[in-house]
C-alpha positions, 0 to 999 in steps of 0.5 A: 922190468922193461927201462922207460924209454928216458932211461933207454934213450940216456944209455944210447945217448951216452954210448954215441956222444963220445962221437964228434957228429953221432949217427944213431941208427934205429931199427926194429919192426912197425910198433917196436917202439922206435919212433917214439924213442928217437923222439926222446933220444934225439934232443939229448944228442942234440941231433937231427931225427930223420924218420923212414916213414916220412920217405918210404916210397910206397907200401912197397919201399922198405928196401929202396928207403934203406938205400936212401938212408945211405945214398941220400941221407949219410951221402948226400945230406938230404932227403926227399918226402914221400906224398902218400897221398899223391903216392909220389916223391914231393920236395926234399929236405936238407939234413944239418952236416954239423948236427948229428943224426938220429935215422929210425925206421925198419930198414935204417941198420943195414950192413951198408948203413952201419959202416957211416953210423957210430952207434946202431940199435935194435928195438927187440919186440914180438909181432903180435904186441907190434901189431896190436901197437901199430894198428891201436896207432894207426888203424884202419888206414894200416891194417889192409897193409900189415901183412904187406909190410910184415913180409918186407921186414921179414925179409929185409931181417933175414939177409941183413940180421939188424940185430946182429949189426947192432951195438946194442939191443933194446926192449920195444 
């Protein structure tokens, strides 16, 4: 039996809320699911949610989007919005210092990355469902780079092995 997302995001929240400011990383292929558990598990931290997504620079970013979670993110307490339509950087957004942060996207658990969080999570889920998840999401304007950003992930998981990093692994 699969635990509803509520019952996943309470068993992190309580493993991170000991932490004055918790850092919850989460990380996991495109369609595991972890967009829409931050989305519950932020609240219950009181966190800020910071979403990969909304920074990548590109169709080919996930790397340099990994290295803005901890540059730019957990450094410097910002971050800057990736124009997909304009397919460029736009403004920046600062991040609360006071508040704690809940950072998902493939590519938040890094090594690197996971010496700042208190709590790292891997959201464990079998291609083809996250792809049949991830399409049924965002169709045709995903599809042509599916196998683009598959291959990024891929490699990113195989030098930097999220599931390991992770304290905990979770069900997509």
């Amino acid at each position: 039996m699969v635990p509803e997302p509520d019952a996943r995001a309470a068993r992190i929240a309580a493993l991170a809320s000991a932490a004055p400011r918790p850092i919850v990383l989460l990380d996991g292929g495109s369609g595991a699911g972890k967009t829409e558990l931050a989305r519950v598990l932020a609240p219950l931290l009181g966190a800020e949610l910071v979403c990969l997504e909304d920074f990548y620079p590109g169709w080919d970013g996930l790397e340099a989007a990994s290295r803005m979670v901890r540059d730019d993110v957990l450094g410097a307490s910002r971050w800057r919005r990736w124009d997909w339509a304009a397919d460029r950087p736009a403004e920046w957004h600062p991040v609360d210092a006071s508040r704690g942060l809940v950072i998902e996207g493939s590519g938040a658990l890094s090594a690197r990355n996971r010496e700042r969080a208190t709590l790292g999570v891997w959201i464990e889920l079998d291609e083809p469902t996250r792809k049949s998840r991830a399409l049924a999401r965002d169709g045709e304007r995903y599809a042509p780079f599916w196998d683009r950003w598959a291959a990024q992930e891929r490699e990113f998981f195989a030098r930097e092995r999220p599931d390991l990093l992770a304290d905990l692994v979770v069900p997509g």
